[in-house]
C-alpha positions as CSV (number, residue, x, y, z in Angstrom):
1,X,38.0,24.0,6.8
2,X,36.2,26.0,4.3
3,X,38.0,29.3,5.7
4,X,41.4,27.6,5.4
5,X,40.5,26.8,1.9
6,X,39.8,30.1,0.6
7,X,43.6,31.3,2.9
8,X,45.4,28.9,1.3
9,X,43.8,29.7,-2.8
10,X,44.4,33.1,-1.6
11,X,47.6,32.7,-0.6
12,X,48.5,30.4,-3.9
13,X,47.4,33.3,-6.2
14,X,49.4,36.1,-4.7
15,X,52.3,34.3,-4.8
16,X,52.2,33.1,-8.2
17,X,51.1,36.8,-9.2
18,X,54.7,38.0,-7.8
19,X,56.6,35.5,-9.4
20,X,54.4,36.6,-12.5
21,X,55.1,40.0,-12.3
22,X,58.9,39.5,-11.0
23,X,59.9,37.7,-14.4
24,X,57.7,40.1,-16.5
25,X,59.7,43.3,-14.8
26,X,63.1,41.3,-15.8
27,X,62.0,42.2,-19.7
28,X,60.7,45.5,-18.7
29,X,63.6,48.1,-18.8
30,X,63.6,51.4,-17.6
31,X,65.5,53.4,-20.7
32,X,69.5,52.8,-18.6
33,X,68.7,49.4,-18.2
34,X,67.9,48.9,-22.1
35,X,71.0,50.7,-22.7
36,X,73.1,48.7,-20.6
37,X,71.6,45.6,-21.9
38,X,71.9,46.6,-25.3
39,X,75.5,46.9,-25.2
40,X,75.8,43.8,-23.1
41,X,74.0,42.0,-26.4
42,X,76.0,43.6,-29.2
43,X,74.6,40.7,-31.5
44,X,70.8,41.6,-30.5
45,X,68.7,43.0,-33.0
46,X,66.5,46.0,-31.6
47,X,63.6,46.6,-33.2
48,X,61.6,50.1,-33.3
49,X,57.9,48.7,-34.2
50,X,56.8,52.6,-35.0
51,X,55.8,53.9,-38.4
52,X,58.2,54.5,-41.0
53,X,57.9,58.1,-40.5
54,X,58.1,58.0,-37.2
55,X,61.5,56.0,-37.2
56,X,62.9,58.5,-39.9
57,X,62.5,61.4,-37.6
58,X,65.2,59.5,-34.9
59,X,65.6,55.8,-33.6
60,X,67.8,54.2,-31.5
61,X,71.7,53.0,-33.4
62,X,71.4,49.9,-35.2
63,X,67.8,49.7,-34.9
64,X,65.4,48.0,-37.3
65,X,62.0,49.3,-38.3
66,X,59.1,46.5,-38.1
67,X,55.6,48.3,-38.4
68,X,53.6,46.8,-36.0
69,X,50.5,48.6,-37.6
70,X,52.3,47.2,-41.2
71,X,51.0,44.6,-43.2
72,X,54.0,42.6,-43.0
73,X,55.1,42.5,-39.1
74,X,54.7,38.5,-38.5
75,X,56.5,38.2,-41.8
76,X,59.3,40.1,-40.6
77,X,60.0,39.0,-36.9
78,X,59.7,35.4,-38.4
79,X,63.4,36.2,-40.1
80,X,64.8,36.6,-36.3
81,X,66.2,33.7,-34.3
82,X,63.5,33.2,-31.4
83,X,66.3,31.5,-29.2
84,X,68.5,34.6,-28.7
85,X,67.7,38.4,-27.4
86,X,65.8,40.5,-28.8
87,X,65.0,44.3,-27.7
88,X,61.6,46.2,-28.7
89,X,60.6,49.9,-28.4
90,X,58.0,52.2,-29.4
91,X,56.9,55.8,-28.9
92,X,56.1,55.3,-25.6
93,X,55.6,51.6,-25.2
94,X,52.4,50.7,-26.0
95,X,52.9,49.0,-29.5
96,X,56.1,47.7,-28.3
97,X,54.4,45.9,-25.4
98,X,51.5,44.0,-28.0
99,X,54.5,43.3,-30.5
100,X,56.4,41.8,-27.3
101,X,53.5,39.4,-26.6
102,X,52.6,38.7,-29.9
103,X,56.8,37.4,-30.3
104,X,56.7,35.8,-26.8
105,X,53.2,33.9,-27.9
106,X,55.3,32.5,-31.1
107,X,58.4,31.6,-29.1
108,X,60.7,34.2,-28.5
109,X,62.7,33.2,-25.2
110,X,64.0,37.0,-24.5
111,X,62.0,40.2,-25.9
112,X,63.4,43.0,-24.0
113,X,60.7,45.9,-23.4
114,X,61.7,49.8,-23.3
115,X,59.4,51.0,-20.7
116,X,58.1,54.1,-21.9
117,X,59.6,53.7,-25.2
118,X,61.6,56.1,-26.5
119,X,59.9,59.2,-25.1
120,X,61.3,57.7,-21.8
121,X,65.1,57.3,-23.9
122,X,65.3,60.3,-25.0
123,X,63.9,62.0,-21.2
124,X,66.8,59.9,-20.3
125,X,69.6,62.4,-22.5
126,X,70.5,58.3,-24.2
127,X,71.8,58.7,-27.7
128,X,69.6,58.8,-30.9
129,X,70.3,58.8,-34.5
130,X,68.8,59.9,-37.5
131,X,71.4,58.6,-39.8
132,X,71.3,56.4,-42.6
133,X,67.6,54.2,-42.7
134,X,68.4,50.8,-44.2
135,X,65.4,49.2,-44.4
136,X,66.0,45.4,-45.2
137,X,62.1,43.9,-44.5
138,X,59.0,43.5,-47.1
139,X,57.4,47.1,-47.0
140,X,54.1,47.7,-48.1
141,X,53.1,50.3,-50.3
142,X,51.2,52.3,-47.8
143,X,54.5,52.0,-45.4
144,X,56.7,53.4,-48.4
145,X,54.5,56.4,-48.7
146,X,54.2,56.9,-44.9
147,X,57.9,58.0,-45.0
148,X,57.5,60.1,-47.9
149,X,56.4,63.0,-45.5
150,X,58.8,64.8,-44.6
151,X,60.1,68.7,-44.7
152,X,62.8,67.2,-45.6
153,X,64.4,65.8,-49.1
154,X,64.4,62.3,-49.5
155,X,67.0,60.4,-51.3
156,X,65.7,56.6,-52.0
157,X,68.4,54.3,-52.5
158,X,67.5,50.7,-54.3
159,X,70.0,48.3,-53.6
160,X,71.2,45.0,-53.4
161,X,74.0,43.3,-51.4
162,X,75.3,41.7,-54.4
163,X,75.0,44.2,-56.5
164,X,79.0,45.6,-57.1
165,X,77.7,49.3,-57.8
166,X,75.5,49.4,-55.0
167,X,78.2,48.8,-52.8
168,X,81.1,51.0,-54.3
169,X,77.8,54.1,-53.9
170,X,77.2,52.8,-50.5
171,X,80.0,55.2,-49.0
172,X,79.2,58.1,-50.3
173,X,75.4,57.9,-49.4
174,X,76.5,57.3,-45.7
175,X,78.6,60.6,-46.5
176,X,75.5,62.5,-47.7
177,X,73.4,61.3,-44.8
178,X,76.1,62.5,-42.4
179,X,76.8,66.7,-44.5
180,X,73.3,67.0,-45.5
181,X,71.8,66.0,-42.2
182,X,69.4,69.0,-42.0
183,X,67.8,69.1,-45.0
184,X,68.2,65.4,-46.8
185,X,66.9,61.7,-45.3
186,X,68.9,59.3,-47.0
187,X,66.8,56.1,-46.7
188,X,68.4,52.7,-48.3
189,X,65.7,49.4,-49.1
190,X,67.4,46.2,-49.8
191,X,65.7,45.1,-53.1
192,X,65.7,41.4,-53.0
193,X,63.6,41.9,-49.6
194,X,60.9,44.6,-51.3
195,X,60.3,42.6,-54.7
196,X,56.6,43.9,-54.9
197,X,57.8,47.3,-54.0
198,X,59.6,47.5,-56.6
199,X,57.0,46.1,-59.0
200,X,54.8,49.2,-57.9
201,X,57.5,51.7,-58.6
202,X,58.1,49.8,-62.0
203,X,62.1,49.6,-61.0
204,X,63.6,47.4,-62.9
205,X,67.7,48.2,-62.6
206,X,69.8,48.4,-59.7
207,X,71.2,50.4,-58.1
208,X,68.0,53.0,-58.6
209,X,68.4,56.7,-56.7
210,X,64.7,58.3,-56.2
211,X,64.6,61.8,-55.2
212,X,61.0,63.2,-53.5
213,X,60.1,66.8,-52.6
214,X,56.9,66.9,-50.8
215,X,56.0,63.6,-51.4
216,X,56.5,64.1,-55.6
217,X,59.6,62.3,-57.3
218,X,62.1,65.6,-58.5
219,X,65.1,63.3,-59.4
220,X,65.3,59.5,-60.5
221,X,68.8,57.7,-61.5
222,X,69.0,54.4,-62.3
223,X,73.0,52.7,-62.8
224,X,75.9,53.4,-61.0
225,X,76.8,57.4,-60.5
226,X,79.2,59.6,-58.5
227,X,78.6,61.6,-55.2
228,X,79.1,65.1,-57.0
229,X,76.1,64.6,-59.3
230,X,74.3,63.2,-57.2
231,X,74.9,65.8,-54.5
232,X,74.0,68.5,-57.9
233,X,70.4,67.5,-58.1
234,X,70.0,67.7,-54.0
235,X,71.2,70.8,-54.0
């Protein structure tokens, strides 16, 4: 009897470690499969949980960056809607894999894994983009200056969506990020979302253009102004 016992507990454990490990490998998606289901959920948000340098240097289309190292992570993944899709990446899926079992411990019904982050993405020739950064979610101040280093220029852009200037520079910027690709980072943060941010840079006016060289400010506007003098103090 007592053999049969420890069969059958046997038994019971290995089949409720497949059926474990059968629904876990569902959200775990080699890079095609995160592609395809990406596309299949148009309306998902992805989110790249790397640094803010890290993202700057490439990220997947539409993606949002939420530090997972960042002060403000369970902040930010509280502004998503835990009953629909959501898709997570990393460098190589480590911090992707904690911030997917952090989400799924507060509720999230679907967080979709890249296995091997984006090391695996990019192995897989899959699309990147280093175009226009808009960064919508409370960054810290440490996280502003993370992305700050860079070989490249970067052009800050403080904006808001109701701001009328903002939106009519809005273009333009998108322009720059696409001519100037390989020397300038245009990155955009949404200032109703930043408010202490922008208490630490003491901006006060929107929209505000911030211009760093090796990590130093070179260039600061603040009001609406036109692409060619803006495109003069980048040059």
């Amino acid at each position: 009897m007592k053999k049969q016992y420890w069969i059958l507990l046997i038994t019971a454990l290995f089949y409720f470690s497949s059926c474990t490990n059968t629904k876990n490998s569902k959200f775990d998606l080699s890079a095609t499969e995160f592609d395809t289901q990406i596309k299949n959920n148009a309306a998902a948000p992805v989110i790249d949980v790397r640094t803010p340098d890290e993202f700057l240097k490439g990220h997947l289309q539409n993606a949002i960056n939420m530090n997972w190292n960042g002060e403000n992570f369970d902040s930010e993944i509280a502004t998503l809607d835990k009953s629909k899709p959501v898709f997570v990446y990393c460098l190589s899926g480590g911090r992707s894999g904690e911030a997917a079992a952090k989400m799924r411990a507060y509720g999230f019904k679907e967080v979709y894994e890249l296995h091997g982050g984006i090391m695996k993405w990019r192995g897989a020739n899959l699309p990147e983009t280093t175009s226009t950064v808009v960064l919508t979610m409370g960054m810290s101040k440490q996280d502003y200056d993370a992305l700050l280093v860079s070989d490249k220029l970067i052009l800050i852009d403080f904006y808001a969506d109701w701001c009328a200037p903002c939106k009519k520079m809005k273009p333009y910027l998108e322009e720059i990020t696409t001519q100037m690709d390989s020397t300038i980072k245009v990155v955009r943060i949404n200032a109703d979302d930043n408010k202490s941010l922008l208490k630490d840079l003491s901006i006060d006016e929107l929209p505000t253009l911030l211009v760093y060289k090796n990590g130093t400010i070179s260039w600061r506007h603040s009001g609406y102004i036109g692409k060619e003098d803006v495109v003069a103090h980048l040059k």
